[in-house]
NUTORBA-573616 format. One line per field, with one value per residue (C-alpha): chain; x, y, z. Coordinates in steps of 0.5 Angstrom, whole numbers. Layout:
N
c <- [A, ...]
u <- [X, ...]
v <- [Y, ...]
w <- [Z, ...]
//
This chain:
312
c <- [A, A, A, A, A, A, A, A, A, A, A, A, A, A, A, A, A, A, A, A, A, A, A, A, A, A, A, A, A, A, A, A, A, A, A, A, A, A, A, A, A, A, A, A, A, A, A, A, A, A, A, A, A, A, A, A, A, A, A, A, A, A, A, A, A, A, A, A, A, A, A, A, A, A, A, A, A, A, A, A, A, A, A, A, A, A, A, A, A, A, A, A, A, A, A, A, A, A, A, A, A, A, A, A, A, A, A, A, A, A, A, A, A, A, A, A, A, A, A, A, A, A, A, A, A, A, A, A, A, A, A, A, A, A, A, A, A, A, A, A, A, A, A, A, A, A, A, A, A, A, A, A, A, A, A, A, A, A, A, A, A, A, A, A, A, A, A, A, A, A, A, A, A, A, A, A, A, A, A, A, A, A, A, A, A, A, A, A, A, A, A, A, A, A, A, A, A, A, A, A, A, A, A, A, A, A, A, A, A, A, A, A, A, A, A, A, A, A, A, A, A, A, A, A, A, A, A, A, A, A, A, A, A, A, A, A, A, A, A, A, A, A, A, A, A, A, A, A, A, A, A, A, A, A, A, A, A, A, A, A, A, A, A, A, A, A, A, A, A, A, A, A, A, A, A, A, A, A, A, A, A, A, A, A, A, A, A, A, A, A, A, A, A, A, A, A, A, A, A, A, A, A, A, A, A, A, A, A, A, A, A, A]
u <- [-122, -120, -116, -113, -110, -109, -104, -101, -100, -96, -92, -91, -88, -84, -80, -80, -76, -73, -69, -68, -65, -61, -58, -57, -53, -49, -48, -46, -40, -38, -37, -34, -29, -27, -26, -21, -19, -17, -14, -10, -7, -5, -1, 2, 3, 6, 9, 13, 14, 18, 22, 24, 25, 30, 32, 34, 37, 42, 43, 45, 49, 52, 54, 56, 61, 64, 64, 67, 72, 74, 75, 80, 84, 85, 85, 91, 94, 95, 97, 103, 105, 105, 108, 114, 115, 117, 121, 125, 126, 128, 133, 135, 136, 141, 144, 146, 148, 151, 156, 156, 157, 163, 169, 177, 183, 188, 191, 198, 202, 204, 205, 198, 199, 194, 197, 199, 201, 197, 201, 200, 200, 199, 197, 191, 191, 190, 188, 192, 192, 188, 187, 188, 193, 198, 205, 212, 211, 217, 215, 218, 212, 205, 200, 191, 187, 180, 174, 166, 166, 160, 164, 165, 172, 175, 172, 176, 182, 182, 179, 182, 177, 172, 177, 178, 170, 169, 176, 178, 185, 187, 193, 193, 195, 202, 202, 201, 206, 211, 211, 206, 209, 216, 216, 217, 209, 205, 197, 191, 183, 178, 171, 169, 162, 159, 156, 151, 157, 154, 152, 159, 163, 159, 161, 168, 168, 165, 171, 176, 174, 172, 177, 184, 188, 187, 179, 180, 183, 180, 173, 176, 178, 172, 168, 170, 172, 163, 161, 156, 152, 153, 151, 144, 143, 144, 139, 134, 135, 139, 138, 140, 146, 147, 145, 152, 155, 155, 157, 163, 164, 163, 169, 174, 174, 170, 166, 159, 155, 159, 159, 151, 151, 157, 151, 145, 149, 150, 158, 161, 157, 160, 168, 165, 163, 170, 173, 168, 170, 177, 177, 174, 179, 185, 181, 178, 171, 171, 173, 178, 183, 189, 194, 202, 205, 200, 201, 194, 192, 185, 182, 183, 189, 194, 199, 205, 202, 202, 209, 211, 209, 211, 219, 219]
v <- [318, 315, 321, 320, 313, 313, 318, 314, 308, 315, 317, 309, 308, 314, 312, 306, 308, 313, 307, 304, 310, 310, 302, 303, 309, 306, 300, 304, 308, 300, 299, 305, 304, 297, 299, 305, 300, 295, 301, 303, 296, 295, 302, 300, 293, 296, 301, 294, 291, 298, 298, 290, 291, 297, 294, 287, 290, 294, 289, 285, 291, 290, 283, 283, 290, 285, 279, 283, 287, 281, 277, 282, 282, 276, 275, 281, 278, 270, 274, 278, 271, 268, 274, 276, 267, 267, 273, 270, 263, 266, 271, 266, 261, 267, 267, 260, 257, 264, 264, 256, 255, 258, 255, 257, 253, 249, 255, 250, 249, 241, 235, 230, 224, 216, 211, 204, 201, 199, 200, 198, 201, 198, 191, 194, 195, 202, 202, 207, 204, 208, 213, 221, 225, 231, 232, 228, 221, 219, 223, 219, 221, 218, 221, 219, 224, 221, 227, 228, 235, 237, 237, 244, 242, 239, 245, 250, 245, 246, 254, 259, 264, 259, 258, 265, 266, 260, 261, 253, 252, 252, 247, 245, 251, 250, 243, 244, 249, 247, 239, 238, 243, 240, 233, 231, 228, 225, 227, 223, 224, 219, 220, 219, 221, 221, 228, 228, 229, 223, 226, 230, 223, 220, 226, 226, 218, 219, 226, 221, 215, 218, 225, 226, 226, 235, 235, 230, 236, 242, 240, 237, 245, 248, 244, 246, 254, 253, 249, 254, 254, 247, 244, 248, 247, 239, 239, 244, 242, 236, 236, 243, 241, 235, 240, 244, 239, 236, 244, 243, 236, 239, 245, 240, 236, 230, 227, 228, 222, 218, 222, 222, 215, 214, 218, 214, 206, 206, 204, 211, 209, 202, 206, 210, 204, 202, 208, 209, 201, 202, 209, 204, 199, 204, 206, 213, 215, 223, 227, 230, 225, 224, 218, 220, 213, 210, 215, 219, 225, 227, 234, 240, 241, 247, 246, 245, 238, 236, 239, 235, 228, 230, 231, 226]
w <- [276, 270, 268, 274, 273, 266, 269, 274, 269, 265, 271, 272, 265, 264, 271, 269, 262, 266, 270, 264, 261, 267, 267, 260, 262, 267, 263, 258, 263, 265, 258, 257, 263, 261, 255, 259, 264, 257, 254, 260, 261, 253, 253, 260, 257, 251, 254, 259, 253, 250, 256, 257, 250, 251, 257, 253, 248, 252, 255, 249, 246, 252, 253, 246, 247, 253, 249, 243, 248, 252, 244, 243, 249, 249, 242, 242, 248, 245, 238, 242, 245, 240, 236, 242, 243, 235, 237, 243, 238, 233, 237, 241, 235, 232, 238, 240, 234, 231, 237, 236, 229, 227, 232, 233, 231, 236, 241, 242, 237, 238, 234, 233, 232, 234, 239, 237, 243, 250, 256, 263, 270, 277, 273, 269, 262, 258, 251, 248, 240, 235, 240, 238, 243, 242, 244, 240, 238, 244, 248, 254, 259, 257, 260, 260, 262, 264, 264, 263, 258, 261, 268, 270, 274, 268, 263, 268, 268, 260, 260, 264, 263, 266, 272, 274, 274, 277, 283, 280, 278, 270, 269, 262, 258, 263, 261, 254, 252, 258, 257, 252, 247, 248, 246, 254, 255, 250, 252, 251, 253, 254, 256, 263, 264, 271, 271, 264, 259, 254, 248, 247, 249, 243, 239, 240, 240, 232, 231, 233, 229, 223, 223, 224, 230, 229, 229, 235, 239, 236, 238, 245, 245, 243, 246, 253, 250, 250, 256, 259, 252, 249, 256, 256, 249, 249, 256, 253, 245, 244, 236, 235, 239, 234, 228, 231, 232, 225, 223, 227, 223, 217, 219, 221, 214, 217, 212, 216, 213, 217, 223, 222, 222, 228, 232, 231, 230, 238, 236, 240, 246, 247, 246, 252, 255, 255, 257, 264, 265, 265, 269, 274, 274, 275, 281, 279, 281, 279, 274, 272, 273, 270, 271, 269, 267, 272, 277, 279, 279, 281, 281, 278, 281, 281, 275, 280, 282, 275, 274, 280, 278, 270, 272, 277]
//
């Protein structure tokens, strides 16, 4: 019996170490599959974060090259711009005051001279004292031509080529070399500016106060000779306009301080002033328009017109 139950108690405890041997197995393989679990989720963590860091930094190479390629473009094109606006400036700069600078003489051969005397038509003054004009000095038909230098009709009235581009008629050289030229009309310009021709009035204005009679009329002439690009020069650039104008001054022998200063003072502008307020008192409201010993003339008639009034 004893042998019995110390058997059984034997039995007992090697089951009872037996279970604990299997829990210390099993708590074993927990640890071992948590370590696992723990390993697994650190590489697939590691692994994660290789692939965002791959990813972020394809991504930020990427963005970098665009950000870099776009910096270039845009770079290279405001460089281009810049560089082909400085081409443009610089090659219309040449051009402009390259075809400008240089002016021709007077084509007619006439006599110059300054009035010294008003004369009076239809009961309205004309001031004609200290004025430039061309054609003999007693010369019997006195005539005033009132016009805008920025005109196209008083620009073909003075530039035949202008006028055969334009189909306008262009009566002055006929004046010139058929009445003017021979001492039978004594021709004087006053400034009528009704379509913008201002600044070229003031201009002219300042040739006749401080040049001769001769500068007076070669800017008259070169002036409508240049109409399409000193009109777009005075509305775009209007101080390389000046700045041409004083190389005009300059080649015609007028002293260009006192030009410079006639520009800035104001007092050519009042001499216009005068000039539109006696246009209007003769009844003239369009430019050009010329009066023949107070007989007028408006447009730019054909020569015939003129010629008609003038040997009348």
């Amino acid at each position: 019996m004893a042998d019995d139950k110390k058997d059984t108690e034997i039995s007992e405890e090697v089951e009872i170490e037996t279970e604990e041997e299997k829990m210390n197995t099993e708590d074993q393989k927990a640890e071992i599959d948590d370590t696992s679990s723990e390993d697994i989720g650190l590489e697939q963590s590691v692994n994660l974060s290789i692939k965002q860091f791959t990813a972020l930094c394809f991504s930020s190479g990427f963005l970098f090259g665009v950000a870099l390629t776009l910096s270039i473009v845009v770079f290279g094109g405001v460089l281009g711009n810049v560089e082909a606006s400085t081409t443009i400036s610089e090659s219309e700069e040449g051009e402009d005051l390259g075809s400008l600078e240089e002016i021709s003489e007077f084509p007619y051969d006439v006599e110059f001279g300054t009035g010294t005397e008003t004369v009076e038509w239809s009961g309205e003054t004309v001031e004609l004292e200290d004025r430039p004009y061309i054609g003999s000095d007693d010369a019997d038909v006195k005539m005033v031509s009132y016009e805008d230098y920025f005109c196209p009709f008083c620009t073909g009235f003075h530039n035949e080529e202008f006028a055969d581009a334009n189909n306008m008629n262009s009566a002055f050289g006929d004046i010139a070399e058929n009445h003017i030229k021979t001492g039978e009309v004594q021709y004087y310009f006053k400034n009528f500016p009704v379509v913008g021709g201002d600044r070229p009035a003031e201009v002219s204005e300042c040739m006749a106060e401080h040049g001769s009679s001769e500068a007076f009329w070669t800017f008259n002439h070169n002036h409508f000779e240049n109409f399409e690009e000193l009109s777009e020069l005075e509305d775009i650039e209007p101080e390389r306009y000046d700045e041409v104008m004083v190389l005009w001054a300059e080649q015609l022998d007028v002293d260009t301080a006192e030009f410079e200063s006639c520009l800035e003072n104001g007092d050519a502008q009042e001499v216009v002033n005068e000039h539109e307020s006696e246009a209007r008192s003769l009844g003239i409201s369009s430019t050009p328009t010329n009066v023949i010993e107070g007989e007028i003339v408006e447009g730019a008639q054909a020569y015939s017109a003129f010629r008609t009034v003038i040997e009348n």
